[in-house]
Structures are given as structure tokens and as C-alpha cells.
C-alpha positions, 0 to 999 in steps of 0.5 A: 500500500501507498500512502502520501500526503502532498504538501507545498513546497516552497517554491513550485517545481515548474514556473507559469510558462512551463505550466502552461505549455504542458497544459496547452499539450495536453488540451491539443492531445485530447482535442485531437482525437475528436477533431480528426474524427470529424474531418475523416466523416467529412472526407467519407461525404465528399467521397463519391465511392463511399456514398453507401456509407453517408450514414455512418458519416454522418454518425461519426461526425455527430458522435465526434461533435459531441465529444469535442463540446463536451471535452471543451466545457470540461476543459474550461472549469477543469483547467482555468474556469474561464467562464462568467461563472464564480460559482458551479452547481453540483449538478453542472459539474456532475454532467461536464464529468459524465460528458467527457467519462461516459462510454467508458469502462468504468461507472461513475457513482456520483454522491455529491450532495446539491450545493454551490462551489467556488472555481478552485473548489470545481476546478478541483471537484472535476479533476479529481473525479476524472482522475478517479475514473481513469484509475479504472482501466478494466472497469469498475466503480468510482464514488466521487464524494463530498462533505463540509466537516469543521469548516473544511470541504473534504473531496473523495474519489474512491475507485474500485475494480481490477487492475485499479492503479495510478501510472508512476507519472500520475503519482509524481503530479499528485505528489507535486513533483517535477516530472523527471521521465515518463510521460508529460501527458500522464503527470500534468492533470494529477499535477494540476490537480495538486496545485489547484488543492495546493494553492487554496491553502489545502492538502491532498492525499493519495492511496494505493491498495490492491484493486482500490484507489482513493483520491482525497482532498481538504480545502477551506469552505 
């Protein structure tokens, strides 16, 4: 078992524009994937060959469409909240989560009581649970959980399933270390995430068991 508290440093290992270049990477990264898609429904339209398969072409574009929105609202709280909102509903946050999660293995389980949350709080909240359902690679159950207890929000992502386990990369980001080798791809959201917590007075802490991971963070109300 593994089990580490995430403190801050004294000065952070990677200044603001390195941050954002990982970040501007990953968002291209994930971007990708939907927008490529789209273009290739495209091609299969203006393909005189492949008239008999318009529908599905069609089916792609909109499948990737939906995809696209979905991973840009997400980004837009998870990575910076750039939108007129200071505070976000539980229910909001709840479906930028499912938006950018369903159709995978993993199901998500949801028990975030209806309130409000500051930016840091959301910003955490999602990258948090997004975390916690990537922990689940073979499937399985994420519990994503709140509570206000002795001034303090508590936030939990409890994954359970098999092969349940975090990449070394997404440890060193939780741990807020500078990533050293690996994959910038895999370290930058769990390295977000710790900053965010960080950065709003708070403490984050990871566990490891067999089958189980659990994502914990304390931040002020």
C-alpha cells in the first residue's frame, strides 16, 4: 500500500510558462482525437465511392461533435474556469464529468450532495473525479464524494475494480513533483490537480491498495 500526503513546497517545481505549455499539450492531445474524427466523416461525404456509407458519416461526425463540446466545457472549469461563472452547481459539474467519462469502462457513482462551489473548489471537484475514473482501466466503480466537516470541504474519489492503479507519472503530479521521465501527458492533470488543492491553502492525499484507489482532498469552505 501507498500512502502520501502532498504538501507545498516552497517554491513550485515548474514556473507559469512551463505550466502552461504542458497544459496547452495536453488540451491539443485530447482535442485531437475528436477533431480528426470529424474531418475523416467529412472526407467519407465528399467521397463519391463511399456514398453507401453517408450514414455512418454522418454518425461519426455527430458522435465526434459531441465529444469535442463536451471535452471543451470540461476543459474550461477543469483547467482555468474561464467562464462568467464564480460559482458551479453540483449538478453542472456532475454532467461536464459524465460528458467527457461516459462510454467508458468504468461507472461513475456520483454522491455529491446539491450545493454551490467556488472555481478552485470545481476546478478541483472535476479533476479529481476524472482522475478517479481513469484509475479504472478494466472497469469498475468510482464514488466521487463530498462533505463540509469543521469548516473544511473534504473531496473523495474512491475507485474500485481490477487492475485499479495510478501510472508512476500520475503519482509524481499528485505528489507535486517535477516530472523527471515518463510521460508529460500522464503527470500534468494529477499535477494540476495538486496545485489547484495546493494553492487554496489545502492538502491532498493519495492511496494505493490492491484493486482500490482513493483520491482525497481538504480545502477551506
Amino acid at each position: 500500500m501507498t500512502d502520501t500526503d502532498a504538501e507545498a513546497p516552497l517554491d513550485l517545481p515548474v514556473d507559469g510558462t512551463e505550466l502552461a505549455t504542458y497544459i496547452a499539450a495536453k488540451l491539443c492531445h485530447d482535442f485531437i482525437s475528436p477533431s480528426g474524427a470529424i474531418v475523416s466523416g467529412l472526407d467519407l461525404l465528399d467521397d463519391p465511392s463511399a456514398q453507401d456509407m453517408r450514414d455512418d458519416a454522418l454518425a461519426l461526425i455527430a458522435q465526434s461533435a459531441r465529444k469535442m463540446v463536451a471535452l471543451v466545457h470540461f476543459a474550461r472549469v477543469a483547467f482555468g474556469a474561464a467562464t462568467t461563472s464564480e460559482r458551479f452547481t453540483a449538478r453542472e459539474l456532475q454532467a461536464l464529468v459524465v460528458g467527457v467519462t461516459e462510454g467508458g469502462r468504468a461507472t461513475l457513482d456520483w454522491r455529491v450532495a446539491e450545493g454551490e462551489f467556488t472555481k478552485p473548489q470545481a476546478r478541483a471537484l472535476i479533476n479529481l473525479a476524472y482522475l478517479t475514473v481513469g484509475a479504472l482501466p478494466m472497469g469498475g466503480n468510482a464514488v466521487i464524494e463530498t462533505r463540509v466537516e469543521n469548516g473544511a470541504l473534504h473531496l473523495s474519489g474512491q475507485a474500485d475494480g481490477a487492475r485499479a492503479r495510478l501510472k508512476p507519472e500520475a503519482l509524481t503530479g499528485l505528489n507535486g513533483l517535477r516530472l523527471t521521465e515518463g510521460l508529460a501527458g500522464q503527470w500534468i492533470q494529477p499535477y494540476w490537480l495538486w496545485l489547484t488543492v495546493t494553492e487554496a491553502d489545502g492538502r491532498l492525499t493519495t492511496t494505493v491498495e490492491d484493486g482500490r484507489v482513493v483520491l482525497a482532498a481538504v480545502m477551506p469552505v
